[in-house]
C-alpha positions as CSV (number, residue, x, y, z in Angstrom):
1,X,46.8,136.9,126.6
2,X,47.1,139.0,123.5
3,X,44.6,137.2,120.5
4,X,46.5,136.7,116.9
5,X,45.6,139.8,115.6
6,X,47.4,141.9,117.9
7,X,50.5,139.6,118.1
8,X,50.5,139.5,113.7
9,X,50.2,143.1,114.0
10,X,52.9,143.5,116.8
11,X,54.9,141.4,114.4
12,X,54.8,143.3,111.2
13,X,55.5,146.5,113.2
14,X,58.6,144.6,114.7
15,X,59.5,143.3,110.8
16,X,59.0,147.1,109.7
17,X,61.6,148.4,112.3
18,X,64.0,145.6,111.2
19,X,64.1,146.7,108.3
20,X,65.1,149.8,108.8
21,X,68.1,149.4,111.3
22,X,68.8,146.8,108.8
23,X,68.6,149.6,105.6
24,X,71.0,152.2,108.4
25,X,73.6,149.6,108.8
26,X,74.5,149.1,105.2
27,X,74.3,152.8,104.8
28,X,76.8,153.2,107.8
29,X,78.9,150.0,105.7
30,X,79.0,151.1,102.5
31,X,80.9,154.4,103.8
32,X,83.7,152.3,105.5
33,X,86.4,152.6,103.2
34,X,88.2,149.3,104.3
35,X,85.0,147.2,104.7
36,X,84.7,148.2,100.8
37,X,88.5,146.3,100.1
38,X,87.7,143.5,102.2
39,X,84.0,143.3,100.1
40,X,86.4,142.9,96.8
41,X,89.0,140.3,98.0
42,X,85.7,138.6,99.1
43,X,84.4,138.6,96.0
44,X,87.6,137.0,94.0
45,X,88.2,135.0,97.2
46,X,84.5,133.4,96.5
47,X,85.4,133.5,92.9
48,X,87.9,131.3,93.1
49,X,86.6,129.1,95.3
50,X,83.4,128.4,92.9
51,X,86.3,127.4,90.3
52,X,87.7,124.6,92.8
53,X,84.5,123.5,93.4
54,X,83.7,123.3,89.8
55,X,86.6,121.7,89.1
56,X,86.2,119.1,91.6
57,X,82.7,118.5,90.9
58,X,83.5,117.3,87.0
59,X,86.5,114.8,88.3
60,X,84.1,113.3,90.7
61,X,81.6,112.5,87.9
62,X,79.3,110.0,88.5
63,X,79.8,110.3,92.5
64,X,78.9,113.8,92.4
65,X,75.8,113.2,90.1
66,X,74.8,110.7,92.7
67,X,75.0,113.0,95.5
68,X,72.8,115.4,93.6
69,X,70.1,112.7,93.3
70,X,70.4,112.1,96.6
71,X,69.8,115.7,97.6
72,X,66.4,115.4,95.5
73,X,65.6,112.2,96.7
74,X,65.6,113.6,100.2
75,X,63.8,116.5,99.4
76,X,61.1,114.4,98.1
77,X,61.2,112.0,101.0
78,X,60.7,114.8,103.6
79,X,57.5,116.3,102.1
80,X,56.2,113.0,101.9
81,X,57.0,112.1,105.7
82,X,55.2,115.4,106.0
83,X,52.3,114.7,104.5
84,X,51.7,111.4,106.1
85,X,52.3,112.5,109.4
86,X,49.6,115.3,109.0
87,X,47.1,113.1,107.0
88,X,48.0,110.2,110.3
89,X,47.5,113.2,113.2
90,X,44.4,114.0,111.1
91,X,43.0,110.7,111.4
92,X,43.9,110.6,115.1
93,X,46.6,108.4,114.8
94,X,49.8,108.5,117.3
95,X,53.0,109.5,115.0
96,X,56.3,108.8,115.9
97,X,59.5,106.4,113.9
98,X,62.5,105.3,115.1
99,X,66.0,104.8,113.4
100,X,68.2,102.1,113.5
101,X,69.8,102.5,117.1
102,X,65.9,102.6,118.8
103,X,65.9,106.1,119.2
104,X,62.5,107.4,119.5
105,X,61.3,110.6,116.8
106,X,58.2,112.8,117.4
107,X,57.4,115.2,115.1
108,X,57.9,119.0,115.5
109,X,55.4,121.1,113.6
110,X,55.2,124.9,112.7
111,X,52.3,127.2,111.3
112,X,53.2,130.4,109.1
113,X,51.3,133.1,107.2
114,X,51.8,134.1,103.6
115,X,49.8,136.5,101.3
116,X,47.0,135.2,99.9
117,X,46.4,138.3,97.5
């Protein structure tokens, strides 16, 4: 089995390569003449679209302001589920919840990498 090292390594090569095939295929794009016309009716397609949403976003008002909250609320929520499931599997303790219909939830977790300099 290959140690972490060699697999973080085998990654950024992989991440390197993607890039690259990545930087061809909008080169090989952005000398397609009709891929170029469909990019502009895109773009006042999504134009327009940002309009109707606007729109409908000031006549809901209130209810839309709401659903905003919400979104935060939830944000908020989830860290803190996060948190005290990690502080409860660091304590040793078993971690699970279940919703209104008995279903039975176990947690799911995930480890990344960022720079630290």
């Amino acid at each position: 089995m290959k140690d972490l090292q060699e697999v973080f390594n085998d990654l950024q090569e992989a991440k390197k390569e993607l890039k690259e095939i990545r930087k061809e295929y909008r080169d090989a794009l952005s000398h397609d003449g009709e891929y170029q016309v469909i990019i502009e009716k895109m773009t006042e397609l999504r134009e327009q679209k940002k309009n109707h949403e606007l729109s409908t976003q000031r006549d809901m008002g209130e209810r839309w302001e709401r659903m905003e909250d919400l979104k935060s609320e939830t944000k908020a929520m989830q860290e803190m589920i996060s948190d005290i499931s990690l502080t409860n599997l660091m304590d040793g303790k078993t971690i699970e919840v279940r919703d209104e219909y008995d279903t039975l939830y176990e947690p799911v977790y995930s480890v990344t990498f960022k720079k630290t300099n």
